[in-house]
N, C-alpha and C positions, 0 to 999 in steps of 0.2 A: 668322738662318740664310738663308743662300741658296737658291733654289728649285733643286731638282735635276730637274725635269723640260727646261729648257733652261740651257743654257751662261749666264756672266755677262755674257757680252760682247752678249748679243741686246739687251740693255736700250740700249747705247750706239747701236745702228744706229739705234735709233727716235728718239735725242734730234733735234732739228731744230736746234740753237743749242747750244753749250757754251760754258761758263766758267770759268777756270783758277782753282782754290782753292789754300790750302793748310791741313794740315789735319796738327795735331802729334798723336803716338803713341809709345807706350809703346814701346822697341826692340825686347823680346819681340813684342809685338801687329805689328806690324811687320816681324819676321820670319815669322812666323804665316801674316801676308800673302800674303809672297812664295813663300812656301813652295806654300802653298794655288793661289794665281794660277798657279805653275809647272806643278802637278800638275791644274787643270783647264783646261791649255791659251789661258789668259785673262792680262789686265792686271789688274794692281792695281786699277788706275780701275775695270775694269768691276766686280768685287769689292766696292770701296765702294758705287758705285753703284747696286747691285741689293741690297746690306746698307740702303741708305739708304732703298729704294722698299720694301722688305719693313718694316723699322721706323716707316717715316712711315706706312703704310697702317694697319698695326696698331693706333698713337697715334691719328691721326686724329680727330676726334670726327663723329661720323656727326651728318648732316644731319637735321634733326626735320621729318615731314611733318606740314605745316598738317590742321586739322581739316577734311574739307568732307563735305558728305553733301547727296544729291541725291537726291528721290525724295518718295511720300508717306505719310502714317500716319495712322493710326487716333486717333492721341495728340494732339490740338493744341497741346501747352505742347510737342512734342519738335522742334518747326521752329522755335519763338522759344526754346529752350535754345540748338538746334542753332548759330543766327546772333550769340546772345549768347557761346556759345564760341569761335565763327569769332574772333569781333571781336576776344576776350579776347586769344587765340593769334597772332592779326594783328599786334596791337599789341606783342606779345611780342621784346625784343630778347637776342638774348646776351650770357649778363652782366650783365643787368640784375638777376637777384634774384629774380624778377617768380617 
């Protein structure tokens, strides 16, 4: 779904660099399009391309923050757990299983 607080076409100003795709659809979905692009004033393209930034953000997999902790405690085994998770999570790759 397209954001309705701005037009589709804001997305295209901000690109720096574009690339000519092509990009096959169902003639229904396709008229759909045009239909839609007509009636908010916009391109097809900007259309896709703000379908594309809303979908991709969604999917995305969000970025996992490392363990750190900084500071002292009462605990003495809670800074050598702490440094022993650091290390575990360090070494941690995507996809790995781990």
């Amino acid at each position: 779904m397209v954001d309705g607080s701005l037009p589709p076409c804001h997305i295209c100003r901000h690109m720096s660099t574009t690339a000519r795709t092509t990009i096959l659809l169902d003639a229904d979905l396709l008229e759909r399009l045009g239909r839609f692009a007509t009636r908010a004033r916009t391109t097809k393209t900007a259309v896709v391309a703000a379908a594309l930034e809303a979908y991709l953000a969604d999917h995305e997999a969000a970025t996992e923050v490392a363990f750190l902790a900084v500071g002292q405690s009462a605990y003495g085994r809670l800074s050598l757990d702490g440094r022993r998770i650091a290390g575990r999570e360090a070494g941690r790759r995507p996809g790995s299983g781990r």
